[in-house]
Residue, then its C-alpha position, 0 to 999 in steps of 0.5 A: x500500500x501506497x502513502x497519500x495526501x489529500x487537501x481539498x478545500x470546502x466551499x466556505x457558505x457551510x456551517x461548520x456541522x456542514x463541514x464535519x459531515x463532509x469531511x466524515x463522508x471523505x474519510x468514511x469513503x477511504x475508510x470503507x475502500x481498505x484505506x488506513x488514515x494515518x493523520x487527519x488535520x483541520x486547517x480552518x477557514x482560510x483566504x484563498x491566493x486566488x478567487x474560486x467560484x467567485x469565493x475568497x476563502x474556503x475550509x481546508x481539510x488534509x488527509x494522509x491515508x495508506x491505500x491501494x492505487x485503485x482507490x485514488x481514482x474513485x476517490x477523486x470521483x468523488x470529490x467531483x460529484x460533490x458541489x461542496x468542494x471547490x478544489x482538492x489535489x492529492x499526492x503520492x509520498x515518497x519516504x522522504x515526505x512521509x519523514x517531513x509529514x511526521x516532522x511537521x505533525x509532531x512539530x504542530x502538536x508540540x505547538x499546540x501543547x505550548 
């Protein structure tokens, strides 16, 4: 199994139980197609470099899953289907991203202890 990262940034009108179910509906998807999350981050409302939809600023999620090539097209189907997302990429890492991945969570959670 492959790692993988995945932003997607939700159209910023959602209320925030909005958001939680959408991101749920993401991760349940992965979840039920063998996928194994590895981190799950929150990045908030955010300003956006440029406007989308005619939109300035959305919610960012990230996901960093172990998963199957094959589920990554589906998956990406998804996020097309629905209208709540206004962008989303996902990569493959390579060891060294998967290093700098655990650097910066353990960094965030040691910002977040202080």
């Amino acid at each position: 199994m492959n790692q993988y990262e995945t932003v997607f940034i939700l159209n910023p009108v959602l209320s925030d139980d909005q958001v939680k179910e959408a991101v749920k509906k993401f991760e349940d998807f992965l979840t039920s197609r063998g996928a194994k999350m590895v981190a799950k981050e929150d990045w908030g409302l955010k300003k956006l470099a440029y406007t989308i939809e005619n939109k300035k600023s959305g919610f960012y999620s990230l996901f960093q899953f172990e998963a199957p090539g094959e589920v990554i097209n589906d998956f990406e189907v998804e996020f097309r289907r629905d209208e709540r997302v206004m962008r989303y990429l996902t990569v493959k890492l390579d060891k060294y991203a998967i290093e700098w991945a655990e650097k910066r969570r353990v960094k965030m959670s040691n910002k977040a202890k202080a």
